[in-house]
Structures are given as C-alpha cells and as structure tokens.
C-alpha positions in Angstrom: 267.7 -104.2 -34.3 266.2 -105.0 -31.1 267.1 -108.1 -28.9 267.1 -109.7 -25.7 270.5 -110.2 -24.0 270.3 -113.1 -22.8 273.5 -113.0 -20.2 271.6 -110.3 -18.0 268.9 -111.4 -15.6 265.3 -110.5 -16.0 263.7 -107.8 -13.3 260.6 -108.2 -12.4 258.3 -105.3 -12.0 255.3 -103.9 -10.3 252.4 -103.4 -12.6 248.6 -102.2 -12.3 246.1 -102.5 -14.2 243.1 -100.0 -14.8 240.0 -100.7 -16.8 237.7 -98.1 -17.7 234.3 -98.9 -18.7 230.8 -98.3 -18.3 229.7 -101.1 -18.4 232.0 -103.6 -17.4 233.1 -105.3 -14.3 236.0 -107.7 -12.9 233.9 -110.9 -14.0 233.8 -109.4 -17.7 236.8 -107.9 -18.3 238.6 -109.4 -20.9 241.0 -106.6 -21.8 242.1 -106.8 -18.2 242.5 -110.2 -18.1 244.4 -110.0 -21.2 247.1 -107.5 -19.8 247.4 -109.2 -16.2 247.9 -112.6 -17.9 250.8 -111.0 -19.9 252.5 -109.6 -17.2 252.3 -112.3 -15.3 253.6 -114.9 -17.6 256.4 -112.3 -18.5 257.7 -112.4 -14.7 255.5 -109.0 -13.4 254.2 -108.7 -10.8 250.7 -107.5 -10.4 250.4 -104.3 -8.1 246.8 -103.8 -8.4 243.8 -104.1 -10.6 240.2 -101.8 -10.7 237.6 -101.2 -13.0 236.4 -97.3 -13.3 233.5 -95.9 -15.1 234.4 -93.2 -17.3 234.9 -90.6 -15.3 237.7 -88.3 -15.7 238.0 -86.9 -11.9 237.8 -90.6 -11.0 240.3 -91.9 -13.4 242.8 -89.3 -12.9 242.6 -89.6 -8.9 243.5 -93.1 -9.2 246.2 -92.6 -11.7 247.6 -90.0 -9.1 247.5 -92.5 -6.1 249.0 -95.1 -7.8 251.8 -93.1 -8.8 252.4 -92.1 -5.4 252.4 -95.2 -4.3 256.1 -96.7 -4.5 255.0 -100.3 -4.6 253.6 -99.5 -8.5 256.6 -99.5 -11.1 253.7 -98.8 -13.9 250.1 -98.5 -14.7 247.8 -99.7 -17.6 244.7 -98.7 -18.5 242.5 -99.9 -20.8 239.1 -98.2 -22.4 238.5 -94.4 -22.8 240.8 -93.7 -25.7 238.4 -93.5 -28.4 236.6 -90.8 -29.6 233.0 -91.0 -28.5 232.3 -88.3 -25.6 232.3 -90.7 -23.0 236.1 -91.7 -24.0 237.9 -89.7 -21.5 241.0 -91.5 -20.4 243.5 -89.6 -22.5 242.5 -86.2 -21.0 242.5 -87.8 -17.6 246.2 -89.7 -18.3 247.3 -86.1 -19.3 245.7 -84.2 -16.1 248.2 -86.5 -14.3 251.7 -87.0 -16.6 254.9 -85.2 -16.0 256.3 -86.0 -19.3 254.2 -87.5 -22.2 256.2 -90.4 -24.2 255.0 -89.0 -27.8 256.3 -92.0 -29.2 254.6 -94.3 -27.8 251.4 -93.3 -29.6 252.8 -93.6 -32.6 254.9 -96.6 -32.7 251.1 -98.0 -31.1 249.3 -96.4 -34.3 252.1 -98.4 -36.4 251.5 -101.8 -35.0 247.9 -101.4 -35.0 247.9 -100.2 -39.2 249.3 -103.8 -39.6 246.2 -105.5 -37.8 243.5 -102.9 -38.8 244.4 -100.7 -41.3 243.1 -97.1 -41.1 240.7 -97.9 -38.4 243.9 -97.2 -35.9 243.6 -93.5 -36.6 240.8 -93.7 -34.3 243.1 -94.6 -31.1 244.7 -92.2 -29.2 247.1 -94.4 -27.2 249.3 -92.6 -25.0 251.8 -92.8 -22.6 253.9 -90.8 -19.9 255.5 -90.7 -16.7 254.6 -89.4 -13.4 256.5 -89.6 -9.7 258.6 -92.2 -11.6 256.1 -94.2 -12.3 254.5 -95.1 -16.0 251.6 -94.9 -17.2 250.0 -95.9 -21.1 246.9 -95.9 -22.0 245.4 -98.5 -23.9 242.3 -99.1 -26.0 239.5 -101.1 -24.6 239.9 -104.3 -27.1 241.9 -107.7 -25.9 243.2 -107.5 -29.3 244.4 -104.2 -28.7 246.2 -105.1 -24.9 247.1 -107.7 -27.0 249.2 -106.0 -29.8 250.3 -103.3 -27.4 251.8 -106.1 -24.9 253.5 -108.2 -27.4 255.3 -105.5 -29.7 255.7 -102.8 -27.6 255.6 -103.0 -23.6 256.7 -106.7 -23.1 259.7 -105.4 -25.2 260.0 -102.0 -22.9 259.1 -103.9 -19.5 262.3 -106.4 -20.1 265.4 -105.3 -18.5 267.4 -107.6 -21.0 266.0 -105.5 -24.3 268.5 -104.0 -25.8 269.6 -101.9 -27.5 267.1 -99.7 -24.9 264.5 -100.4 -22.7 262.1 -98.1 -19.8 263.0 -100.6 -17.0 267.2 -99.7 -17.3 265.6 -95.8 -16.9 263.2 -96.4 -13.8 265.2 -95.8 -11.4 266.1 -92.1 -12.7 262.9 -91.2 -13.9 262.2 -88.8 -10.7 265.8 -87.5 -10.2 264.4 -84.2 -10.3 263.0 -84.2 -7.6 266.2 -85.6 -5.6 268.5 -82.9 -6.7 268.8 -80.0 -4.5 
C-alpha cells in the first residue's frame, strides 16, 4: 500500500500552472488558484501561471516552451478536457507529449466515479512527458484540481511516496536524449 517514508527529505519541485478558458481570467480563476495553493502548501514551487483561451496552436505552443524551459519540473492545466468542440486541451497536450502516462487517466476516471459517478466518463484527463518535463491535464472544476491533487499528484509530486513516485524518475525522464 502506498506511504510516505518519513526518514527521506521532501524535494521540492518546479510547477506551472495553465488554465484554459474562454472566459476566464487570473482574478476568476478558481481552478487555478486551487492547484497553486496545493503546491504551494505541499513545498512546490510555482514556476509559472497563464490563462489561455481555447486555442489548440496557443495551448500547445506554451506546453512546448515550458517544457523547454529547465526551470519547469511539471505543468498543469486545467479546462479543455471535456467534450464540447471548444474543449481542445487534450489534442493540444498530445501534439506536444513524448510518452502518454495511460494511467493516469484512468486511475483520474476512478477517483472521480467516487465523487460523481458516471458523470466522470465525460473527462478525458491525461497525462505525459515531454523534454523531461510533465505535463497532466486537468478538468476545469476546483473540485476536480481538487481530487486530482489530493489522490493522485500530491502522492506522485512527493519524493518520500513510496512504494513509487514520478519525482524519484525526473531526473531520467530525458536520458534518451543524452545517450550517444
């Protein structure tokens, strides 16, 4: 079963935060807020923080930069997964990943038939890797960030989770491209 050890020390990593609406800016972004005030009380730090319109080009182009950018461990978005044709995150998430982490959808789809019910097959959560750098997608909802921080990513951001976590892995996630 899943723990926290506590004899190892905490890392703290770098973490932006994407919103994508229409409609929404900084001063009303609640799902935002929600993810940087978990991170933050977790020990994160906070890389970065926009709000996009739903855009594809747009989102995907700042996906890319902050993934080039070594000072961003991982990225968040929130908005754009549903299903309306506007939702477009997902399809911009995978223009940019390397490597999808299938699971992540799933275990999200799991956690959110506990809150919801069947109303979570309409989320298409996602995450993946790029450049060594995650990225997850996230519905548009605080009480979505919500459930997707405290059961899942506040778990997987923390060094000290055992029996696995994605910070232990960070640092190989682009060995690829450092073999010769």
């Amino acid at each position: 079963m899943s723990r926290i050890d506590d004899s190892l020390e905490f890392i703290a990593i770098r973490i932006a935060v994407l919103t994508v609406s229409d409609t929404r800016s900084l001063d009303e972004d609640r799902s935002g807020d929600v993810l940087v005030g978990r991170l933050t009380d977790a020990g994160h730090v906070l890389a970065d923080r926009k709000v996009l319109p739903d855009e594809r080009a747009q989102i995907a182009a700042q996906l890319r930069a902050w993934c080039d950018d070594p000072e961003i461990d991982v990225v968040l978005s929130t908005g754009g997964t549903g299903l309306t044709g506007r939702d477009v995150t997902v399809e911009a998430h995978r223009d940019v990943y390397e490597k999808e982490i299938d699971a992540f959808g799933t275990v999200f789809t799991m956690v959110s038939m506990q809150k919801i019910g069947t109303s979570a097959v309409q989320s298409r959560a996602t995450g993946g890797v790029r450049n060594g750098t995650y990225l997850f997608a996230l519905p548009g909802s605080p009480g979505a960030c919500k459930d997707a921080w405290d059961e899942i990513l506040g778990r997987q951001l923390d060094y000290r989770h055992r029996p696995c976590n994605f910070v232990e892995i960070l640092p190989r996630l682009d060995e690829h491209q450092r073999r010769k």
